[in-house]
C-alpha positions in Angstrom: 97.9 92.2 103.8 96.7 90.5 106.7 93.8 91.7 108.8 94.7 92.3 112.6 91.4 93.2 113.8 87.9 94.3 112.8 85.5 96.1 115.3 82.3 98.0 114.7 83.3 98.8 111.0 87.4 99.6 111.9 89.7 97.1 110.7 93.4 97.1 111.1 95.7 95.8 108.5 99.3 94.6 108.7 101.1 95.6 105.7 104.2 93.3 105.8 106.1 94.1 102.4 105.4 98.0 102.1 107.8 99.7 103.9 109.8 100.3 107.0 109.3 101.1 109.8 107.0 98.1 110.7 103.3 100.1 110.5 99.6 99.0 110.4 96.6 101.2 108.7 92.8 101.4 110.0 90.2 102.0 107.9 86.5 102.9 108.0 84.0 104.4 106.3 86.3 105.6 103.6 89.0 107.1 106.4 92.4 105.8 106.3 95.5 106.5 108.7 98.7 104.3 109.3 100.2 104.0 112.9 104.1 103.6 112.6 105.4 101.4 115.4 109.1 102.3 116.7 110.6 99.4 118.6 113.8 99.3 120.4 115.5 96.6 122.0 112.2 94.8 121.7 110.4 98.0 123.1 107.3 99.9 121.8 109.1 103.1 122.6 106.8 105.1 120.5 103.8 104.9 118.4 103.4 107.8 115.1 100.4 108.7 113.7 100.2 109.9 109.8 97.6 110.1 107.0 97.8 108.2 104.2 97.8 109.6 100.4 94.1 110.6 98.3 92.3 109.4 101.8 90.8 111.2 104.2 92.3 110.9 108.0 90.8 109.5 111.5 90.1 112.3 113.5 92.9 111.6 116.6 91.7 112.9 120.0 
């Protein structure tokens, strides 16, 4: 699983073999959510947030 990016402690993660759709987690400070990316026609039409199991969530503003 690649890492993406790291800034002030957050680091995004590509996990290529997991699952569809394509998706990326962040982590930090023991936090964990995955952002699922929905592209169509070569189109980030939308972007959908979700937890991810025995961690505790970003807090999304």
């Amino acid at each position: 699983m690649p890492k993406l990016y790291e800034y002030f402690g957050l680091i995004v993660m590509f996990y290529a073999n997991e699952h569809d759709p394509v998706h990326v987690h962040g982590k930090s400070q023991g936090r964990e959510s995955r952002a699922e990316i929905v592209v169509i026609n070569g189109i980030v039409t939308e972007v959908r947030y979700s937890t991810v199991a025995g961690k505790a969530p970003f807090g999304l503003a």
